[in-house]
C-alpha positions in Angstrom: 17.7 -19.1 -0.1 19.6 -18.5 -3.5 17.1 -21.0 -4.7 14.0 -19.2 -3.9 14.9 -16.0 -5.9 16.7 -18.4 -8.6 14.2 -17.3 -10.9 13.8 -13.9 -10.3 18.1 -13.4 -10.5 17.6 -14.9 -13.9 15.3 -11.7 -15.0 17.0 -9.0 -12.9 20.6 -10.4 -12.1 22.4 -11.0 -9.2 23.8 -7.2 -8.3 19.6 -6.0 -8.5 18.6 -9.2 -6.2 21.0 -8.1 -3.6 20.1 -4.5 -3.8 16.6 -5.6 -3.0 17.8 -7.7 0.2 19.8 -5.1 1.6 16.5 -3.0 1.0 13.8 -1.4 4.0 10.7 -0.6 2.7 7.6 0.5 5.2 4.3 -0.4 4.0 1.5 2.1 6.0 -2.2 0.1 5.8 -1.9 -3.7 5.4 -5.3 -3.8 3.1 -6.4 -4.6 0.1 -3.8 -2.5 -1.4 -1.2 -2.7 0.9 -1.3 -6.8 1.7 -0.8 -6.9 -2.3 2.1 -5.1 -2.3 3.4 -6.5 0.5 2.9 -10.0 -1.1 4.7 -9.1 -4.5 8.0 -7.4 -2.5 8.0 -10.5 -0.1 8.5 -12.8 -3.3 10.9 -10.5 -5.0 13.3 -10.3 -2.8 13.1 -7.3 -0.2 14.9 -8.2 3.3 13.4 -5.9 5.6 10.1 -4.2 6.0 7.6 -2.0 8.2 4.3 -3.3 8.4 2.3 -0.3 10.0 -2.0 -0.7 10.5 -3.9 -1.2 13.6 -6.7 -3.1 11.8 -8.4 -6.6 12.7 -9.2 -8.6 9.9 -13.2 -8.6 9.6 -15.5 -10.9 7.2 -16.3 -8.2 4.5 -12.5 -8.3 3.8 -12.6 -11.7 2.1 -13.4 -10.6 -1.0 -10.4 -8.6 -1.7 -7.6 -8.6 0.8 -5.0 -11.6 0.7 -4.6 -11.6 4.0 -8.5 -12.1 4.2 -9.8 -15.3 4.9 -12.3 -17.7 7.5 -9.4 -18.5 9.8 -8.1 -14.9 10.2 -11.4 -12.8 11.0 -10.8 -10.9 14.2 -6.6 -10.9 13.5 -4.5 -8.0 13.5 -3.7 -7.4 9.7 0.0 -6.6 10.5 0.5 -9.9 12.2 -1.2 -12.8 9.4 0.7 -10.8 7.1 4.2 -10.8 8.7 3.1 -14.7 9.5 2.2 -15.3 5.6 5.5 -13.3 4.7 7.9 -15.5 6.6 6.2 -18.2 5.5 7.4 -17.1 2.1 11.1 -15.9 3.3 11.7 -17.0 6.8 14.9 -14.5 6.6 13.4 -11.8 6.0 12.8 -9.2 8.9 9.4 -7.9 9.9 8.5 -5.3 12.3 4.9 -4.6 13.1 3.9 -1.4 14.2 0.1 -1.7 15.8 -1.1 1.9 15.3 -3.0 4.0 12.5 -0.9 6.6 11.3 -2.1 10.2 11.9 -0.9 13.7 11.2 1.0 14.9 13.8 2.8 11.3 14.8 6.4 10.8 14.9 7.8 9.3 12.1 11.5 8.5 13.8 10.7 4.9 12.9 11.2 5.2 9.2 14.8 6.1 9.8 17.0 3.7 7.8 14.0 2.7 5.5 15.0 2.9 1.4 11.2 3.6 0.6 7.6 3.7 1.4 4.4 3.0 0.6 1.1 4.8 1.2 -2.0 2.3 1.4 -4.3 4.0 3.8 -7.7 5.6 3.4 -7.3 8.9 5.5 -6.7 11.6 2.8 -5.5 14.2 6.0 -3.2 11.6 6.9 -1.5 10.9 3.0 -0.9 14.5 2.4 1.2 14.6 6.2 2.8 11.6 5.1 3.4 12.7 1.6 5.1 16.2 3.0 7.3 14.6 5.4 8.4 12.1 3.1 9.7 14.9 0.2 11.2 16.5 3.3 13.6 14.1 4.2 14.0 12.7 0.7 12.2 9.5 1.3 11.3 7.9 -1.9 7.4 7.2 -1.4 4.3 6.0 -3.8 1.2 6.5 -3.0 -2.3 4.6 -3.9 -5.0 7.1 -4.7 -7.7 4.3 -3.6 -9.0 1.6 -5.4 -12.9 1.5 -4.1 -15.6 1.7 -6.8 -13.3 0.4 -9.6 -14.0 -2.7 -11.5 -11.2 -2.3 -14.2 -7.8 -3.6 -12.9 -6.3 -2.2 -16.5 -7.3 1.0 -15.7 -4.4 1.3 -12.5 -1.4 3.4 -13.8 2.0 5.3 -12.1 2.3 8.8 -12.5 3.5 11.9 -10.8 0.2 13.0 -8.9 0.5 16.5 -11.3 -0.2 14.5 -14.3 -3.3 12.9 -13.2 -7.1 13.2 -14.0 -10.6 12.2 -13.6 -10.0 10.6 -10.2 -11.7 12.2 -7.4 -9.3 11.6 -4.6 -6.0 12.6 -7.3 -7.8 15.9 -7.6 -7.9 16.6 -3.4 -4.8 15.7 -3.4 -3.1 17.4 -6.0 -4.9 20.9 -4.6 -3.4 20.0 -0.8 -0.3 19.6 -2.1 0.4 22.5 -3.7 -0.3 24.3 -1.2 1.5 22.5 1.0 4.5 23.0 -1.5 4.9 19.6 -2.7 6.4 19.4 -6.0 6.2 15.5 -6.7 4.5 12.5 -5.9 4.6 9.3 -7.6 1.1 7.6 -7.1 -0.8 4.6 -8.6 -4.5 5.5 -9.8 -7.1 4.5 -12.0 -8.6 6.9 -14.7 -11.9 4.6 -14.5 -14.6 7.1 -13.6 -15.8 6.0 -10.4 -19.3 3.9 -10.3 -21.8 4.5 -8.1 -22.4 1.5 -5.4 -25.9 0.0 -6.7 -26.9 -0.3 -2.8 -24.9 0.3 0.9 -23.4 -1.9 3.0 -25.5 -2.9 6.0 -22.7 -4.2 8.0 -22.2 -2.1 11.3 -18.6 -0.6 12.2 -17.5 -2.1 8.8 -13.9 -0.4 9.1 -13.3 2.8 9.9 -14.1 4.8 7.7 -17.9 4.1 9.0 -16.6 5.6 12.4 -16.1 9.1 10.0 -19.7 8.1 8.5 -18.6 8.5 5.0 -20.1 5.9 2.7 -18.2 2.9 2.3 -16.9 2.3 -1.3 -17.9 -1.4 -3.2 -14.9 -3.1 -3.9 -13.7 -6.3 -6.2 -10.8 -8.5 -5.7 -8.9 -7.1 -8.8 -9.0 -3.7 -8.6 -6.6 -3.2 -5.2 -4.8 -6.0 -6.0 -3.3 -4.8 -9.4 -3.1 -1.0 -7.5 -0.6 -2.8 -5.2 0.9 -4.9 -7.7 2.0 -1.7 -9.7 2.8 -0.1 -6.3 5.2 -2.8 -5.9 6.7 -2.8 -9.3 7.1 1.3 -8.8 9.4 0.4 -5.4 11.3 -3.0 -7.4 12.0 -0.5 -10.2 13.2 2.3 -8.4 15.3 0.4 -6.1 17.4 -1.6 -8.4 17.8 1.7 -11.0 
């Protein structure tokens, strides 16, 4: 084991590596975003996670989400990426929870969890998430969606007051001060968003088809550097 993170001790030393062992972290929406930052706190270190999403994997995946691949269409996201995380640290523990998360649902389950992460799509369901977290003082970043971007540079951490020209950063910022919220640390791009050239054709894509909002285009770099920075927001902040 001490071999594995022998590199990473060398950067961070050995008092940070075992903060980030004895360290819960709950990942909601196992995506493009969210199978990134998964990845990244798999390999530094993190002992114990939440992996929440009741997503399959489907073809149109492939060109973004790590998890995505020929062998793993038709999957349940949660479980090929608890399967690829032990794979990576067979100590670690992984507990799948099959369900998308919706305003209203309990959130017992992140009791005993040092921080969390927002990946998912539903903006109703970020700003629930979002309140409940600053309620309980749950340290949580959020992604503010990474469709339409082709810029991977463009991805930055902020507090979700000191953000601009995103569309979705703009929702939520309105939401949440209404709803009282006086922080939220979130990963966005200021790349104005680009129009898709044409629309996807493929039926029951995901679901945010099922809502009949267009889908967004997507590259491979864009989410993956959102949940890469995602990831270094949570390694920073836990080993402070």
């Amino acid at each position: 084991m001490s071999e594995i993170f022998s590199r990473l001790e060398m950067l961070i030393g050995k008092e940070a590596l075992k903060k980030l062992s004895d360290s819960k972290v709950a990942i909601f929406g196992i995506g493009g975003v969210g199978g990134y930052t998964a990845e990244a706190l798999i390999r530094c270190g993190v002992g114990s996670f939440i992996l929440i999403d009741n997503d399959t994997v489907s073809a149109s995946n492939i060109n973004r989400q790590i998890i995505a691949d020929e062998t793993t269409v038709g999957k349940y996201k949660t479980e090929v990426m608890r399967e690829r995380m032990l794979k990576i640290n067979s100590a670690a523990k992984i507990e799948e929870i099959r369900k998308f998360y919706l305003p209203g649902d309990n959130l017992d389950f992140l009791s005993g969890c040092d921080y969390v992460v927002d990946a998912i799509d539903t903006v109703s369901s970020k700003i629930e998430l979002a309140v409940w977290c600053e309620s309980m003082g749950l340290p949580l970043v959020s992604a503010m969606g990474a469709g339409n971007k082709l810029n991977p540079a463009m991805f930055e951490a902020a507090d979700i007051y000191d953000t601009s020209v995103c569309p979705l950063c703009r929702v939520m910022r309105t939401n949440l001060r209404k709803r009282g919220v006086k922080s939220l640390r979130v990963v966005y791009s200021k790349e104005k968003p680009i129009a898709p050239i044409c629309h996807s054709n493929v039926e029951n894509d995901n679901k945010l088809s099922a809502s009949h909002r267009p889908l967004p285009g997507s590259i491979q770099m864009a989410p993956a550097a959102c949940g890469l920075i995602i990831a270094y927001e949570v390694v920073k902040n836990i080993i402070k």
